[in-house]
C-alpha positions in Angstrom: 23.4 20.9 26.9 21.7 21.8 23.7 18.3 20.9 22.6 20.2 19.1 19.4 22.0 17.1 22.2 18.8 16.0 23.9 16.9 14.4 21.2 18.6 11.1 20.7 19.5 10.7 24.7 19.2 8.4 27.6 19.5 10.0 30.6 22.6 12.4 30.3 24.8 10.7 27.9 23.9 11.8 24.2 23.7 9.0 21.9 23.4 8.9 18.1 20.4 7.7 15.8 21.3 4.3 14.6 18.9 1.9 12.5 18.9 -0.8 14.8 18.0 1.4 17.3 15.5 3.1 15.9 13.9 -0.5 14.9 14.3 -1.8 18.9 12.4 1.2 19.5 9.8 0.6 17.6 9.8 -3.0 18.0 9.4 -2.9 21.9 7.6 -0.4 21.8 5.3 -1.1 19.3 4.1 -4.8 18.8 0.8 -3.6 17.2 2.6 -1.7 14.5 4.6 -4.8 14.0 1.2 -7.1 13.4 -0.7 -4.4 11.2 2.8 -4.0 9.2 2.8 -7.9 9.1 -1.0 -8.2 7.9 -0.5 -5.5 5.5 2.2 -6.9 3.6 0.7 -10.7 3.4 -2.7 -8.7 1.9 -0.5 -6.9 -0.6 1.4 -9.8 -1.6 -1.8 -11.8 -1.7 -3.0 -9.3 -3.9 -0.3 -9.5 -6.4 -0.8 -13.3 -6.6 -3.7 -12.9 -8.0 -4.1 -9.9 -10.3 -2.8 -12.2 -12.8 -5.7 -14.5 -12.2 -8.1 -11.8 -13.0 -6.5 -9.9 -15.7 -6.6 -13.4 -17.6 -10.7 -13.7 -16.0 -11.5 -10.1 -17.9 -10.2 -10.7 -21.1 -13.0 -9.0 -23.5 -14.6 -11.1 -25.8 -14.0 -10.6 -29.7 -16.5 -7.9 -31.7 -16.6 -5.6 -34.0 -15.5 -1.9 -33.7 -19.1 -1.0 -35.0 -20.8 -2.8 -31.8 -18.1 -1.9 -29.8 -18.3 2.3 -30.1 -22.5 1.1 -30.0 -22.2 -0.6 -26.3 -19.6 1.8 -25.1 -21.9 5.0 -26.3 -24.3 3.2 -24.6 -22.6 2.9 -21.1 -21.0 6.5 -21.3 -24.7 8.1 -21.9 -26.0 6.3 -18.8 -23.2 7.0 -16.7 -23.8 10.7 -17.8 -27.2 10.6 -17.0 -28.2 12.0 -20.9 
């Protein structure tokens, strides 16, 4: 028997990789996986609910360009340390 042959098998009888196999594996394998994966899309989709919340909270408020290159020379020196 080859190596090749010897990857996907159960006891002597080669099988092939399969998506639904692979995903029992993991599944019974694995129910930890299955909660972080779980958790870690309801955070991301909770997260997309509200960027448009705070896109809409940051809107800039309405100046001139003069007092706006002023404020942001400002900000840029500081965060420079000059």
């Amino acid at each position: 028997m080859h190596a090749r042959e010897k990857l996907g098998s159960i006891g002597n009888t080669p099988e092939r990789a399969n998506l639904f196999g692979d995903t029992w594996i993991l599944v019974s394998e694995r129910p930890v996986r299955i909660g972080i994966g779980v958790l870690v899309t309801l955070w991301i989709s909770w997260r997309h609910l509200l960027v448009p919340a705070l896109v809409l909270d940051f809107v800039p408020p309405a100046m001139s360009a003069l007092q706006f290159w002023r404020e942001i020379s400002a900000v840029a020196c500081c965060q420079l340390g000059f």
